[in-house]
VOGU-3710 file (C-alpha; in Angstrom, 3 decimals, decimal comma):
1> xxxxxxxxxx> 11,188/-32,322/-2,127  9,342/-32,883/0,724  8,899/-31,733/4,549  7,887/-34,316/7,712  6,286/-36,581/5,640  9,007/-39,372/7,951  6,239/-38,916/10,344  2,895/-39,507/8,734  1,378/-43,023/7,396  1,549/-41,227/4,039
11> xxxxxxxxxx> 4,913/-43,045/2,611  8,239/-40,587/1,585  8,292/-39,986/-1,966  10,084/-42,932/-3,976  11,022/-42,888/-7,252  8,797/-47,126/-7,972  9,869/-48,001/-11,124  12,364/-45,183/-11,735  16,041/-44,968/-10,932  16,788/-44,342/-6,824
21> xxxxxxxxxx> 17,917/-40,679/-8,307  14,848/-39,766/-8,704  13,192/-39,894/-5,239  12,152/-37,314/-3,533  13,928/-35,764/-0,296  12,261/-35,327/2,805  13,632/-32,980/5,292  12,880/-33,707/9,073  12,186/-30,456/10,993  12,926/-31,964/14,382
31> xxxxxxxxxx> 16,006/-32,402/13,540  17,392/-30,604/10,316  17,878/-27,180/11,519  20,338/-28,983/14,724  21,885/-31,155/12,165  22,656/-28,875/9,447  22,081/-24,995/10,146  25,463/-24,373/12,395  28,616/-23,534/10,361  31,330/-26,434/11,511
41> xxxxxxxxxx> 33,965/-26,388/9,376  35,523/-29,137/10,611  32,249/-31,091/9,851  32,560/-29,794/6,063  36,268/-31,180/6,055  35,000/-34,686/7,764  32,453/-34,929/5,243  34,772/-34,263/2,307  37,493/-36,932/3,566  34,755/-39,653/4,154
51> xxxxxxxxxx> 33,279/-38,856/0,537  36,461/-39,601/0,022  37,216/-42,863/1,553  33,795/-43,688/-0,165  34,940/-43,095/-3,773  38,343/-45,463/-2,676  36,426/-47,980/-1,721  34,126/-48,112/-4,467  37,343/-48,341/-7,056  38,733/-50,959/-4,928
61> xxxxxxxxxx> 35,865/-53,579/-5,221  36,189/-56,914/-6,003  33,172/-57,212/-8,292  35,101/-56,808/-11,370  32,864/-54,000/-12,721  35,252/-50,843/-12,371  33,879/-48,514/-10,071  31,298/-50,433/-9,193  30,248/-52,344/-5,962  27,421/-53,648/-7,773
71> xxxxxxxxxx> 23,808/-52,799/-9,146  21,816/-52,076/-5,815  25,084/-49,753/-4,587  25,360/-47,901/-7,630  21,311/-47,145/-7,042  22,805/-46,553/-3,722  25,629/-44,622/-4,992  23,669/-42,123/-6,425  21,386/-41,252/-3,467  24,739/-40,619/-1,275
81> xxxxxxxxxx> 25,903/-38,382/-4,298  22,662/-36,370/-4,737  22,702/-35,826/-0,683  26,410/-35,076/-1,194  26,119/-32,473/-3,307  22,825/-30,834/-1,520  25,250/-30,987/1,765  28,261/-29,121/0,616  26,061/-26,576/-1,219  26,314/-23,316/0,328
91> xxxxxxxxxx> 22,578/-22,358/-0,591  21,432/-25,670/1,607  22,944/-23,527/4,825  20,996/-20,223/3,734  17,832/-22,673/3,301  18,111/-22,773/7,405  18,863/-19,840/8,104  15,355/-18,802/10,084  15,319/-15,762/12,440  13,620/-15,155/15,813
101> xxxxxxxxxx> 11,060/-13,150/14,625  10,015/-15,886/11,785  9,408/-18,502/13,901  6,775/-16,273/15,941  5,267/-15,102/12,873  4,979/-18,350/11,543  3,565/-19,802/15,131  6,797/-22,197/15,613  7,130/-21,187/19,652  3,575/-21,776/20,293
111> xxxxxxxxxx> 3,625/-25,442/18,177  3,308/-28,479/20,689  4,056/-30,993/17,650  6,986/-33,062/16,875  6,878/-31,300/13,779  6,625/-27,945/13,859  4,077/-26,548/10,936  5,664/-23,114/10,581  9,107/-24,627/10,287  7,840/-26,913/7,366
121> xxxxxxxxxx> 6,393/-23,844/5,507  9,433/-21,522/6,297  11,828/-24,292/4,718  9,586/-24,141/2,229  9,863/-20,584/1,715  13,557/-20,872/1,861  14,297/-23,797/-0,651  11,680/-21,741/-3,472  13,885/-18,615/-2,611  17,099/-20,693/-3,436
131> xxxxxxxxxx> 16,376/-21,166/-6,720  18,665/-24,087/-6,865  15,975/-26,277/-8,760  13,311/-27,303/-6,788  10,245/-27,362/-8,497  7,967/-29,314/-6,401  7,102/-29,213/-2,363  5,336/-31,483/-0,446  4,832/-30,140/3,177  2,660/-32,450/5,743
141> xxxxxxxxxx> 0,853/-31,517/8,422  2,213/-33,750/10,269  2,372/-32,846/14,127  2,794/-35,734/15,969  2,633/-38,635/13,357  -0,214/-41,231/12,300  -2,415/-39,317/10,327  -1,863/-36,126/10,968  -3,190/-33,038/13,357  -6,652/-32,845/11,825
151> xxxxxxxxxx> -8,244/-36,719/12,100  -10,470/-35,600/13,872  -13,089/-38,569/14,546  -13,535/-37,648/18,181  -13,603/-34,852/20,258  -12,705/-32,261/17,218  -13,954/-29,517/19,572  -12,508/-30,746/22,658  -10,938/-28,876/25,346  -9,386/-29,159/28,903
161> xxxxxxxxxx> -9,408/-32,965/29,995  -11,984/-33,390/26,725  -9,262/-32,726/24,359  -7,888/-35,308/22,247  -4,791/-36,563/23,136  -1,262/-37,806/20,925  -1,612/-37,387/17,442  -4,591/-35,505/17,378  -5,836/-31,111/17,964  -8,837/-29,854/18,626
171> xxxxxxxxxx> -9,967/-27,553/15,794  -9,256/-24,434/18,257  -5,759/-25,310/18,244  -5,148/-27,165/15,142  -6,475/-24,156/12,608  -4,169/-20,969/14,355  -1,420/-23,786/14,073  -2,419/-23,883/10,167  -3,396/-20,100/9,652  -0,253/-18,981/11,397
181> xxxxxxxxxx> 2,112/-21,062/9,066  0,441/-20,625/5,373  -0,946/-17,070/6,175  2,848/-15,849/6,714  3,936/-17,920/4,016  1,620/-15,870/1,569  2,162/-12,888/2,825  5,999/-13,498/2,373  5,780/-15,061/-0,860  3,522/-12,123/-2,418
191> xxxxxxxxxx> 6,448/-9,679/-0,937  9,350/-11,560/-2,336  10,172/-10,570/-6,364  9,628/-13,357/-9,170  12,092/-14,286/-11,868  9,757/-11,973/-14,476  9,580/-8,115/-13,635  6,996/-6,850/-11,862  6,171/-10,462/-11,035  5,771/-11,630/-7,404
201> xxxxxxxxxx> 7,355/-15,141/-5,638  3,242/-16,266/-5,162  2,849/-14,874/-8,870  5,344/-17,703/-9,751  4,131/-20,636/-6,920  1,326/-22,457/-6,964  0,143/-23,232/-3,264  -2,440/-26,182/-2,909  -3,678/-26,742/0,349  -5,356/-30,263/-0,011
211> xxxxxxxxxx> -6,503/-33,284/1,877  -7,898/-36,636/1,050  -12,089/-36,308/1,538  -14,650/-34,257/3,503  -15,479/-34,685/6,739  -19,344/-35,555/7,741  -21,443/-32,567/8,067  -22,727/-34,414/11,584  -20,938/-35,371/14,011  -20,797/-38,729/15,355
221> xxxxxxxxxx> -21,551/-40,578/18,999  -17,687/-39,524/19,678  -18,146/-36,062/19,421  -15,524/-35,980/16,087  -16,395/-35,904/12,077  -16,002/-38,943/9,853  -14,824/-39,608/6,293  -17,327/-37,539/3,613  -17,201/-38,454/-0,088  -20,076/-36,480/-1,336
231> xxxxxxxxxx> -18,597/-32,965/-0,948  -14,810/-32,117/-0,101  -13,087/-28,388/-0,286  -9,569/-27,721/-1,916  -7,131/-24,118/-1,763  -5,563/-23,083/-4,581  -3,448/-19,673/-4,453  -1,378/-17,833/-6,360  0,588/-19,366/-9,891  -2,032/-18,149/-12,196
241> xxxxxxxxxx> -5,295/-18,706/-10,174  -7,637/-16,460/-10,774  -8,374/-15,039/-6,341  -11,120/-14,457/-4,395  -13,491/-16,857/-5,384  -15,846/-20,263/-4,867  -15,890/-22,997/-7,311  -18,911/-24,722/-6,928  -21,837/-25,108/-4,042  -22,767/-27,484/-1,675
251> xxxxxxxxxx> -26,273/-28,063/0,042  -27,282/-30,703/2,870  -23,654/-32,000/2,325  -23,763/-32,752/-1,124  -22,503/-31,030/-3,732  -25,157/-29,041/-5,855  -22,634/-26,765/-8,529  -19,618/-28,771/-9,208  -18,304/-25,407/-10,810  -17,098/-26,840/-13,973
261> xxxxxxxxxx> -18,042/-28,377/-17,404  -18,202/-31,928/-16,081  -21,163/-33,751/-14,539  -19,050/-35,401/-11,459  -17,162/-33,697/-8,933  -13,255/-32,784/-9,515  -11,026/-35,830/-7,930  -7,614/-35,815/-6,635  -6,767/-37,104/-10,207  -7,553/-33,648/-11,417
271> xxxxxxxxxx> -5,941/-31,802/-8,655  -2,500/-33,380/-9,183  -3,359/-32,672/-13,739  -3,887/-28,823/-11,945  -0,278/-29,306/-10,259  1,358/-30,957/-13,876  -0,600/-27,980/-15,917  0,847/-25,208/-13,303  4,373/-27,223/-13,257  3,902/-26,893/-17,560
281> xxxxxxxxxx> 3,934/-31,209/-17,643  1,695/-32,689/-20,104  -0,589/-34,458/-18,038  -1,918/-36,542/-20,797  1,004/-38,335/-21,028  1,776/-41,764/-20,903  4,738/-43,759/-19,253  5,405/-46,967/-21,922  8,679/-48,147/-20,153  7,106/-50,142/-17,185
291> xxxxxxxxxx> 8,367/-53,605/-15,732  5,214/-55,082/-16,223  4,864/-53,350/-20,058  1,444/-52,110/-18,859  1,581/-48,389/-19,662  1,565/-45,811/-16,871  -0,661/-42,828/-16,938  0,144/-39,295/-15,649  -3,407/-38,910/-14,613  -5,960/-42,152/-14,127
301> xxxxxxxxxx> -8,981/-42,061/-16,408  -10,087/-46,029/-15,487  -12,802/-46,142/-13,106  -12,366/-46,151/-9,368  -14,662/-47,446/-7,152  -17,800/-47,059/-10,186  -18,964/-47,020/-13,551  -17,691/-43,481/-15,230  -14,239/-43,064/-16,379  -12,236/-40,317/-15,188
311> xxxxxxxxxx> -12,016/-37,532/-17,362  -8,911/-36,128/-18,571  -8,414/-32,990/-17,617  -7,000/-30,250/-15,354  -9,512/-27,717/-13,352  -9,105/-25,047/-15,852  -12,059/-22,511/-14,352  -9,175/-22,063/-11,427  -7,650/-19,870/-14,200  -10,187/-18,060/-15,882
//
């Protein structure tokens, strides 16, 4: 699942090759909690007789296939049952159930966005505390669409009439927005009890806070921070990670320690092998079954952009 990626140039998680059933769902906190948190009955009843209709319908059709209105509605089909079902669960309703006093912890009153940070991360909360399968989250920083609060190419300390304007926050207001959301969604989750005794919720979750590059150590004639390959800085907490500690050094802007046994700096290919390892999914795995019989691999090893291949691996000294 995912939260407010809708409004980011980051695409919603589809399932590409796969079946429809298997994309991801993104909920839309501008609109989710109005949509879906009251307690209509009547709605429930609607929803039930229209589901209802839909099933006729699909029996009725003229395609000669059963109950079928054909190959793209079936892929159809099962998106409207998998919604269905989420719906008319009554855990979906106690996933919106959010209090007063949550939203100010988690900085929701004070968030000028479109999407509202602390909403994403208490939904987030919520859905791991359903236990109703979710294994996965996705939550984007998303604010007010394009690429996010924190592109910050111009004016990144701006204030007053300096301040960046739309899509964009100054850092002043852009990191309370972010340490107001995931600092009370760590503190919650190392309160709430795991499946295992004596085991906490953040015992149990792996929370990656992660982003694409660094940003240049100098900033430019615009007053903001470009794209920086040569050194970048990821968050791993909780699920297994061993706390309190800095992988790796940087000097002049470049990294000096990559903090692990290989002679090239960790990529995102390793971060998401991290996320497989944590989620216990062989990352070395291989996808044979592709359209174009060209096999797919869980994590890249060809070269990108140079000579080296990638190697295989997760970031095991997070763990030890």
């Amino acid at each position: 699942m995912s939260v407010d990626l809708w409004n980011t140039r980051c695409p919603q998680i589809g399932s590409g090759m796969l079946h429809p059933k298997f994309a991801g769902l993104d909920l839309n906190t501008s609109t989710v909690f109005d949509s879906f948190a009251g307690s209509d009955a009547k709605a429930e009843v609607d929803l039930a007789r229209r589901w209802e209709v839909l099933n006729r319908i699909s029996e009725a059709s003229p395609s000669g296939s059963g109950n079928s209105l054909g190959g793209k509605a079936d892929e159809y089909g099962a998106h409207y049952e998998y919604a269905y079902k989420i719906l008319m669960d009554p855990r979906f309703k106690k996933v919106l159930n959010v209090t007063d006093e949550e939203r100010q912890r988690y900085g929701v009153d004070k968030d000028k966005g479109t999407c509202k940070l602390g909403l994403a991360m208490l939904l987030a909360r919520n859905i791991l505390a359903s236990d109703a399968g979710t294994r996965f989250m996705w939550v984007s920083n998303a604010y007010n669409g394009n690429n996010g609060a924190a592109d910050n190419h111009d004016q990144i300390y701006g204030r007053g009439a300096l301040a960046p304007r739309g899509f964009l926050l100054p850092i002043y207001d852009s990191v309370p927005r972010l340490d107001a959301a995931v600092g009370s969604l760590i503190e919650d989750l190392s309160k709430m009890p795991g499946k295992e005794p004596g085991k906490t919720m953040l015992d149990e979750t792996m929370v990656v806070i992660g982003h694409e590059f660094g940003r240049t150590p100098d900033m430019n004639l615009n007053f903001g921070r470009d794209h920086w390959g040569p050194a970048y800085t990821d968050v791993f907490i909780g699920g297994g990670v061993k706390p309190g500690r800095i992988i790796g050094k940087t000097e002049g802007g470049k990294s000096i320690d990559h903090g692990w046994a290989y002679k090239q700096q960790p990529m995102k290919d390793h971060v998401t092998a991290t996320v497989y390892s944590a989620l216990g999914i062989d990352y070395s795995k291989k996808f044979e079954k592709t359209p174009s019989g060209r096999a797919y691999e869980y994590q890249q090893t060809a070269p990108l952009g140079g000579p080296s291949f990638i190697p295989l691996t997760d970031i095991a000294e997070l763990f030890v």
